[in-house]
BANUMAR-741637 format. One record per residue (C-alpha): residue number from 0; x, y, z. Coordinates in Angstrom, 3 decimals, decimal comma. Example, Ala and Ser with C-alpha at 12.3 -4.5 7.8 and 13.67 -1.06 7.14 Angstrom:
2
[pt 0 [12,300 -4,500 7,800]]
[pt 1 [13,670 -1,060 7,140]]
END
This chain:
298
[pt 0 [-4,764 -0,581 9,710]]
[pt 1 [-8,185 -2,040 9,059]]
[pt 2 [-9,620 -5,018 11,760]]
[pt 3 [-12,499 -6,009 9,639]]
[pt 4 [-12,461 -5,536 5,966]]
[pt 5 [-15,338 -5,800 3,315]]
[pt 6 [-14,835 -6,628 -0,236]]
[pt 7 [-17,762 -5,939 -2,616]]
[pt 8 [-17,560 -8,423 -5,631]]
[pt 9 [-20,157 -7,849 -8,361]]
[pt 10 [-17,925 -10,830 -10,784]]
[pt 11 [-14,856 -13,074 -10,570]]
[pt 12 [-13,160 -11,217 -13,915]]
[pt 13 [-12,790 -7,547 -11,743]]
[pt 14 [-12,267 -9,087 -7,983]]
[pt 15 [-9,098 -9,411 -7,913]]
[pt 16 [-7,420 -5,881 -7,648]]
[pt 17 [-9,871 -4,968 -4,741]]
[pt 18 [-9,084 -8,348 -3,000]]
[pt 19 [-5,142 -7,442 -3,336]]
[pt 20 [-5,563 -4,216 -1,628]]
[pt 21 [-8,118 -5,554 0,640]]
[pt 22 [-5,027 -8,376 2,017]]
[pt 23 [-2,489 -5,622 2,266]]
[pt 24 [-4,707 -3,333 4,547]]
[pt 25 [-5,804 -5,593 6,614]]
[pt 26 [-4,456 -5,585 9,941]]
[pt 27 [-2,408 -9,183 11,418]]
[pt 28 [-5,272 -11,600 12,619]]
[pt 29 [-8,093 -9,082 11,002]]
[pt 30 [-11,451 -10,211 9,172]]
[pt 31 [-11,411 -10,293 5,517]]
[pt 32 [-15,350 -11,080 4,145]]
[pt 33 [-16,566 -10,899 0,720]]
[pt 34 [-19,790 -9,623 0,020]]
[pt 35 [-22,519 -9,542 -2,969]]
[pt 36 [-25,444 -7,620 -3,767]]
[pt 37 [-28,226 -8,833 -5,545]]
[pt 38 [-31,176 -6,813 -6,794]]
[pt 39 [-34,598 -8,160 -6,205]]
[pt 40 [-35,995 -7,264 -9,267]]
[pt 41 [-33,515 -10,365 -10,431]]
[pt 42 [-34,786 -12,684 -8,160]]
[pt 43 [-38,397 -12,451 -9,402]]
[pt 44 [-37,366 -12,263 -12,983]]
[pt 45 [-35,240 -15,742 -12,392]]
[pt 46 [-38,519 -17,293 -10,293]]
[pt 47 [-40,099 -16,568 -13,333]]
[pt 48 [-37,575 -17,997 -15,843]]
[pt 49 [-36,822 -20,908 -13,888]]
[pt 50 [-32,587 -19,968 -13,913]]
[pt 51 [-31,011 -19,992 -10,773]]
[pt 52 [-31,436 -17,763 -8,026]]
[pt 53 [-29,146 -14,783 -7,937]]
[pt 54 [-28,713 -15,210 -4,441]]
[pt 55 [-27,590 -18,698 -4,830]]
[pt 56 [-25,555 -17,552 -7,679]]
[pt 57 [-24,209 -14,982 -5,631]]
[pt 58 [-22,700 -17,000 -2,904]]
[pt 59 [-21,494 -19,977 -4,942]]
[pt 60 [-19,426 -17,192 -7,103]]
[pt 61 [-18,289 -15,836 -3,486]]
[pt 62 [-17,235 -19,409 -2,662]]
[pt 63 [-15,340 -20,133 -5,999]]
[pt 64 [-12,855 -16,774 -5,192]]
[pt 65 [-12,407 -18,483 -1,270]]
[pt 66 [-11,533 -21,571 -2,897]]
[pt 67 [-9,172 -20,272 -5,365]]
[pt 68 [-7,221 -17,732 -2,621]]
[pt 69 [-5,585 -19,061 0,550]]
[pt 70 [-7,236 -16,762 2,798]]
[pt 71 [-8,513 -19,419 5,070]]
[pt 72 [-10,785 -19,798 7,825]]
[pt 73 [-9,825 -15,682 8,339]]
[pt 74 [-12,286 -15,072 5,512]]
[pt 75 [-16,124 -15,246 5,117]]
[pt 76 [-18,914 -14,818 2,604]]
[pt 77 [-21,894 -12,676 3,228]]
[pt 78 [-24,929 -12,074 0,485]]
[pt 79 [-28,043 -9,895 0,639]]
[pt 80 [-30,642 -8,541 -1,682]]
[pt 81 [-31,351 -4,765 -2,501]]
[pt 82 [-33,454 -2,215 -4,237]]
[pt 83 [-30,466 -0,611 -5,257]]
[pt 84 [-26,928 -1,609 -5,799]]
[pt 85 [-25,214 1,275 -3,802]]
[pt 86 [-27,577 0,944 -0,890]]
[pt 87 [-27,487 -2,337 -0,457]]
[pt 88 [-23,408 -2,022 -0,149]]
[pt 89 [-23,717 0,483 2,559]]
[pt 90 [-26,301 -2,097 4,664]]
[pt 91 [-24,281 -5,200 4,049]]
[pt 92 [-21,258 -3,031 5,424]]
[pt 93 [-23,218 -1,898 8,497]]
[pt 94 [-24,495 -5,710 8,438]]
[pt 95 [-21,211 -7,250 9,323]]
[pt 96 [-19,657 -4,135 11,334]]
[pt 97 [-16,480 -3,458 8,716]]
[pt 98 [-14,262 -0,705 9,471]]
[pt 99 [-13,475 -0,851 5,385]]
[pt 100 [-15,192 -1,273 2,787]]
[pt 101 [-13,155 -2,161 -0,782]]
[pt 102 [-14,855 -1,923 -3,814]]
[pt 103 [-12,932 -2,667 -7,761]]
[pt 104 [-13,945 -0,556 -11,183]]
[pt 105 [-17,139 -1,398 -12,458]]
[pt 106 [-15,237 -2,041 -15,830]]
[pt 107 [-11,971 -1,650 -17,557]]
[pt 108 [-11,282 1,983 -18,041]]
[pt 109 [-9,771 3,923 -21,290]]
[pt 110 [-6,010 4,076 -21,285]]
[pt 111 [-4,149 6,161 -18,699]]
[pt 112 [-7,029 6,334 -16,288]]
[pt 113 [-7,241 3,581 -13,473]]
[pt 114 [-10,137 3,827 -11,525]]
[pt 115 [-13,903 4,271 -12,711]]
[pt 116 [-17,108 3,365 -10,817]]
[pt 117 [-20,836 3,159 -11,743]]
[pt 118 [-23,587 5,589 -10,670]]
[pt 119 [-25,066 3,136 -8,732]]
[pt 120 [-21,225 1,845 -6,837]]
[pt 121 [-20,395 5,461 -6,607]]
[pt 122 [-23,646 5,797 -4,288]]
[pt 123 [-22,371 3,123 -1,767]]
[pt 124 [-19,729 5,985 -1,071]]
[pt 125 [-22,440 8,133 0,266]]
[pt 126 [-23,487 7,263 3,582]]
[pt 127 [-21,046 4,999 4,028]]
[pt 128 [-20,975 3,379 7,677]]
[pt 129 [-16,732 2,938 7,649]]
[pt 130 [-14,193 4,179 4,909]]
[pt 131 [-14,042 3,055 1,542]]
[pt 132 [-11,379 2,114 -1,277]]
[pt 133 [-11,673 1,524 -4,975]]
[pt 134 [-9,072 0,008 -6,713]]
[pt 135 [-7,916 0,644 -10,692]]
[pt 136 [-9,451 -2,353 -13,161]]
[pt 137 [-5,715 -3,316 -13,755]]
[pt 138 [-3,106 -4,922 -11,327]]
[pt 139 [-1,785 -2,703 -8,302]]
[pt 140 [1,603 -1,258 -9,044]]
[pt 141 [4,556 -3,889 -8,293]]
[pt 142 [4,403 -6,353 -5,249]]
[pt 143 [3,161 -2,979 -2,935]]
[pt 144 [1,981 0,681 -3,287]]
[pt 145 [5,742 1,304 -2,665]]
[pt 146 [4,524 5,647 -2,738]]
[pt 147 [1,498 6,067 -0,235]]
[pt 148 [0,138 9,464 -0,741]]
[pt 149 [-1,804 12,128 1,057]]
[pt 150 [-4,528 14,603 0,101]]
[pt 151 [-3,951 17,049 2,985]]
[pt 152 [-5,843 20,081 4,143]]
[pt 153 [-5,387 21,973 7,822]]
[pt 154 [-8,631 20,191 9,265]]
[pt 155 [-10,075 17,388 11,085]]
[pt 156 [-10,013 15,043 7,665]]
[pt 157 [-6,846 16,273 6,521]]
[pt 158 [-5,039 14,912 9,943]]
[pt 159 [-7,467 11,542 9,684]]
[pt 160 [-5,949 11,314 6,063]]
[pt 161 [-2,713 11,920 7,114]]
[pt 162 [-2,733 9,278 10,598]]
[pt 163 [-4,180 6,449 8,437]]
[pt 164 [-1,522 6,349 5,868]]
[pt 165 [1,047 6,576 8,990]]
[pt 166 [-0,448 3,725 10,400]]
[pt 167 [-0,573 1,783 7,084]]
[pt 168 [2,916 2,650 5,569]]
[pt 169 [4,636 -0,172 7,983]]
[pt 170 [1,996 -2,729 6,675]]
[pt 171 [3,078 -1,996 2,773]]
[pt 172 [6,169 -1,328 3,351]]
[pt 173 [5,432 2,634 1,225]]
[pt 174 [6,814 5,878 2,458]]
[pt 175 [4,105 8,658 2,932]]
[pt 176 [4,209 11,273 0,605]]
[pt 177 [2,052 14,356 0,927]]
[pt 178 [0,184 17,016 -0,937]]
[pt 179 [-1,595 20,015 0,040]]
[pt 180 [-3,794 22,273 -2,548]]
[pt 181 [-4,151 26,212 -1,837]]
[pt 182 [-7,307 26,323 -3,889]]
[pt 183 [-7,767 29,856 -5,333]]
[pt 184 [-11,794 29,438 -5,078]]
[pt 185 [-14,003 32,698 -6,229]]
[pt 186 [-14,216 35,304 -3,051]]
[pt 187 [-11,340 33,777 -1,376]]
[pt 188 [-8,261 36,126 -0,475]]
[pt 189 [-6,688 34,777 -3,715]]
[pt 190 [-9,445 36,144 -6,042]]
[pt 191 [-8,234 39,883 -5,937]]
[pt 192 [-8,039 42,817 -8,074]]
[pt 193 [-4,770 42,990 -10,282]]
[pt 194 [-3,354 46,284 -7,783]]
[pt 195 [-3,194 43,558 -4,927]]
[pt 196 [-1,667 40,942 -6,860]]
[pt 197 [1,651 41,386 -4,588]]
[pt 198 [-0,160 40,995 -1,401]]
[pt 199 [-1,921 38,021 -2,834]]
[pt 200 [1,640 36,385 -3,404]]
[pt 201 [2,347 37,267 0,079]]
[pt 202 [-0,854 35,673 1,516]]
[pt 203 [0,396 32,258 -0,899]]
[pt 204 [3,788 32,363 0,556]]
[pt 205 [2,829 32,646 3,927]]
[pt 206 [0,522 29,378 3,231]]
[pt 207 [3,133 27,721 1,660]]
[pt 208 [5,112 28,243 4,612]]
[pt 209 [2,722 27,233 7,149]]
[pt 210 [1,646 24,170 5,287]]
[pt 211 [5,098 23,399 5,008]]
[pt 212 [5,899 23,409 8,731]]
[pt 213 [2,799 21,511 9,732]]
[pt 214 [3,906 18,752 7,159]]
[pt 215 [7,579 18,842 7,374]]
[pt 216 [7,618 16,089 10,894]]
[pt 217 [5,424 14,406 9,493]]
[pt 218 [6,664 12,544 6,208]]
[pt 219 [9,493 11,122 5,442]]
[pt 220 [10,029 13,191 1,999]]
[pt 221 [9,266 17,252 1,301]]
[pt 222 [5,689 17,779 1,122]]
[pt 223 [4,349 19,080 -1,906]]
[pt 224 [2,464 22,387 -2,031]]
[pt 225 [1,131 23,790 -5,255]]
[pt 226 [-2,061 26,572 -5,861]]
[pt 227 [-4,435 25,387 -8,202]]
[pt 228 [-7,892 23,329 -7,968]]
[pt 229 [-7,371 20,212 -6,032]]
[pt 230 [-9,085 17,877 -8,274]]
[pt 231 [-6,695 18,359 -11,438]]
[pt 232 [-3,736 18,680 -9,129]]
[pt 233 [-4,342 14,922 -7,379]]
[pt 234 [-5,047 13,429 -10,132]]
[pt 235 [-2,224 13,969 -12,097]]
[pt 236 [0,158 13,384 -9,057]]
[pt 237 [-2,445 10,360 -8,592]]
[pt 238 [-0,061 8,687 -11,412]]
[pt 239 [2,851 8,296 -9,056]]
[pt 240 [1,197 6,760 -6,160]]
[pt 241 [-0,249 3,238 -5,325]]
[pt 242 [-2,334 4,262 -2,972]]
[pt 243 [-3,980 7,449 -2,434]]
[pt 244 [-5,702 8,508 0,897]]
[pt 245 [-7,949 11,272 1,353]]
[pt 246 [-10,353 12,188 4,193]]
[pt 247 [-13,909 13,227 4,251]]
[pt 248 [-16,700 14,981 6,111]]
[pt 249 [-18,779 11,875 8,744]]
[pt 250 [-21,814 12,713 10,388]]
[pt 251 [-23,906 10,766 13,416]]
[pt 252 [-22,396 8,390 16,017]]
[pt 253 [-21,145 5,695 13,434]]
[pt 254 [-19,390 8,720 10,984]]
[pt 255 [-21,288 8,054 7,926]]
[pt 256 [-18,968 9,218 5,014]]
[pt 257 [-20,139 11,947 3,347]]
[pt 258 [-17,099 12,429 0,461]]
[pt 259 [-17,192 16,240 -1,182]]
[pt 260 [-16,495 16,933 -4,509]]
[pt 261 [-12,948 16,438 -4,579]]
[pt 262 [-13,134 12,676 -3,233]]
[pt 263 [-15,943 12,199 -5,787]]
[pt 264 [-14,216 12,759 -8,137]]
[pt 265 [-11,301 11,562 -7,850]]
[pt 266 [-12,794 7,702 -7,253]]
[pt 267 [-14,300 8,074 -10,520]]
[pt 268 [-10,764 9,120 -12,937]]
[pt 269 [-7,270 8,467 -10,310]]
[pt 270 [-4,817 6,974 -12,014]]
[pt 271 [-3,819 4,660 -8,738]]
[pt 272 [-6,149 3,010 -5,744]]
[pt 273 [-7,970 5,464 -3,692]]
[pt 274 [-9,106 5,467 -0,237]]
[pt 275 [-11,469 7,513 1,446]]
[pt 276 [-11,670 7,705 5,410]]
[pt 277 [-14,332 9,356 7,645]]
[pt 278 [-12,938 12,258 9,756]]
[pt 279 [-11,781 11,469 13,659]]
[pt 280 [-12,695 14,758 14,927]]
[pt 281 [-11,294 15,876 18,482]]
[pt 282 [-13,361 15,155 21,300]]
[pt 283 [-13,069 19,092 22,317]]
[pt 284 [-14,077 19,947 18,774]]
[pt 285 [-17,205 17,567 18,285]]
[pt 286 [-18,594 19,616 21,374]]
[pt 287 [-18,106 22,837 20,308]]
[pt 288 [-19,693 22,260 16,880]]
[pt 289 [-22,480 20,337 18,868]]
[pt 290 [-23,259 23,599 21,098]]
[pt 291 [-23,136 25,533 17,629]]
[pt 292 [-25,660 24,196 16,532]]
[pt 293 [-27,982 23,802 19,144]]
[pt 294 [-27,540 27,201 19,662]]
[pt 295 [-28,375 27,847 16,051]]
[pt 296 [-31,447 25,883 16,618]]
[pt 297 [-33,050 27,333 19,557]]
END
């Protein structure tokens, strides 16, 4: 559940999936605010031109989308210029102290694939000061994300992953579904010679199994475990959810997101809404990697 949500609106035509989601995350007496970003190359080029100002333009679009939704005195406006769309995203979230921030496709996306962002959107995910959603260019699935599912790996973001969608399921009223990848990745114990191809099978079982007791308390339904790369693998199951959640690395006191290749990609071609959430790392664990590597550096 999310105190203080963010909603990054570029035009009125694409808001409204990413104001949807952005409602049904929110926690009970939480901040919804919708932002803009306006370049400042704009604003010189409409000086010159004598059109309106795109910050001007910019807040009375933001105003038009309050007026239209009931959201009340719970929801505010908030517009600022940039060099740069996906930077200026990441300082208007740090700017009004979000713990989400929800952004919608930059356009409507070929059949069968639901989400797509820009280069420059896709940049806001990097460095991110909270977590971040993108929602498909079409409506959310029925009245909620009825499957909420889970990218899940044995680590400090798989667990993050895995507690946020516990803590939102209530909210949307979903069950928690989850799926873990065994990634058979060049040099790992699965890339062997054919004359260990049985004690590679034994090494998969034995993760299967493991997986599958780590999981098994923790949803609702039979988690899913399947070897393969984890990008094709969620996004095909990425079809049967409403809402998939998937951690990431964070870095420095305010855990800047720093999404890896699978959460990359998958904002740019899921089939269903995607959120991405910094890792909570243990207390005990954020020490020991913090002696590692001042070790490493002395």
């Amino acid at each position: 559940m999310f105190d203080h949500v963010l909603v990054g609106i570029g035009d009125a035509t694409r808001a409204g999936p990413a104001l949807d989601l952005a409602r049904r995350v929110v926690a009970p007496g939480g901040r919804l605010t919708l932002g803009h970003v306006w370049i400042r190359g704009d604003g010189v080029i409409a000086m010159a031109a004598g059109t309106p100002h795109p910050a001007t333009a910019g807040r009375e679009l933001l105003e038009r989308i309050l007026l239209r939704s009931d959201l009340g005195s719970r929801c505010g406006v908030a517009v600022r210029d940039a060099l740069a769309l996906g930077r200026g995203l990441r300082e208007l979230a740090a700017g009004v102290r979000c713990d989400l921030l929800v952004l919608g496709s930059s356009w409507p996306t070929r059949p069968g694939a639901g989400v797509h962002l820009s280069r420059e959107v896709r940049a806001a995910l990097h460095g991110a000061p909270c977590a971040v959603a993108v929602t498909p260019a079409g409506p959310l699935p029925g009245d909620t994300p009825h499957v909420l599912g889970v990218a899940f790996e044995d680590g400090p973001a798989g667990w993050t992953a895995l507690r946020t969608a516990q803590a939102l399921a209530p909210r949307l009223g979903a069950d928690v579904h989850a799926l873990a990848v065994i990634d058979p990745q060049p040099g790992s114990w699965m890339a062997v010679d054919v004359a260990m191809t049985e004690v590679a099978e034994q090494v998969t079982e034995a993760e299967r199994t493991r997986l599958r007791t780590l999981l098994e308390p923790e949803t609702p339904a039979p988690p899913r475990i399947v070897v393969g790369a984890p990008v094709p693998a969620l996004r095909e199951w990425s079809g049967e959810l409403g809402l998939l959640v998937l951690g990431a690395r964070s870095t420095g006191p305010v855990r800047r997101l720093l999404p890896g290749s699978t959460a990359d990609a998958l904002v740019c071609d899921a089939h269903c809404a995607v959120l991405v959430v910094p890792e909570r790392r243990p207390a005990h664990a954020k020490r020991a990697a913090d002696a590692a590597g001042a070790s490493a550096t002395a």
